[in-house]
N, C-alpha and C positions, 0 to 999 in steps of 0.2 A: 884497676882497683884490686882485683887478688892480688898481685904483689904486695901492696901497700900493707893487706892484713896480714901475709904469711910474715913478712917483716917488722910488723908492730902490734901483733895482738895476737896473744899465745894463751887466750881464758875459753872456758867453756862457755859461757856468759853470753845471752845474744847480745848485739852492739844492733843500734835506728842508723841507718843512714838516710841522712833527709836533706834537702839544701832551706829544707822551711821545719819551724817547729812546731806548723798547727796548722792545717785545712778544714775548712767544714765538709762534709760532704755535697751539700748541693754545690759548693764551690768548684771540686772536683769533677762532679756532674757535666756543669756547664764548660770548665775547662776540656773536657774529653770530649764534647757535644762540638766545641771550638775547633779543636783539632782534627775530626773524623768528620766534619763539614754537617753533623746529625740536623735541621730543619727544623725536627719537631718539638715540640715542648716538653719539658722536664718538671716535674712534682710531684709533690710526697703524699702521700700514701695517707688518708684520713685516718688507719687504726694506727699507724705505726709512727704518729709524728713524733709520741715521747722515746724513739729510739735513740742511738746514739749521734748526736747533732755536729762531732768534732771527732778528728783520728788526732792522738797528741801523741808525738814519739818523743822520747828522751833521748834527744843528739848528743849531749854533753860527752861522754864517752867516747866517741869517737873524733867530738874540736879538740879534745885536749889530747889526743894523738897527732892532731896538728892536719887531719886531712881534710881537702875541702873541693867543692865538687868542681866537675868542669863545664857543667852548664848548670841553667839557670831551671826549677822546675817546671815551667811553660816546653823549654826545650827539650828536659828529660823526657818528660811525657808524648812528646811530638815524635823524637825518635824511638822511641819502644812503637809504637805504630807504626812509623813505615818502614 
């Protein structure tokens, strides 16, 4: 992926790179409970439920440089772990 941006993106600008445009966080949660084999139980927190409920990245910016990932994010996340 450095190549791709030294070759296509020359802004100061941050750029999302995402293979999805919206997670919740408990989603995340249990996905990374999935992968790291975690047992226990996952929930939120009684004072902090009106925290923030979604991470939203704005990908557009980088489809319309035409690059697109090579896994899927079950698998990105799988291999950052091991």
């Amino acid at each position: 992926m450095p190549a791709f941006f030294i070759l296509q993106y020359n802004e100061r600008e941050v750029i999302h790179v995402s293979v999805r445009n919206d997670i919740s966080i408990l989603e995340l949660a249990d996905l990374v409970k999935e992968i790291v084999g975690y047992k226990g139980k996952i929930g939120l927190a009684a004072t902090k439920q009106d925290g923030t409920p979604r991470i939203l990245l704005d990908v557009s910016k980088i489809k319309k440089l035409g690059w697109m990932p090579r896994y899927d994010f079950f698998e990105g996340i799988k291999s950052i772990y091991e």
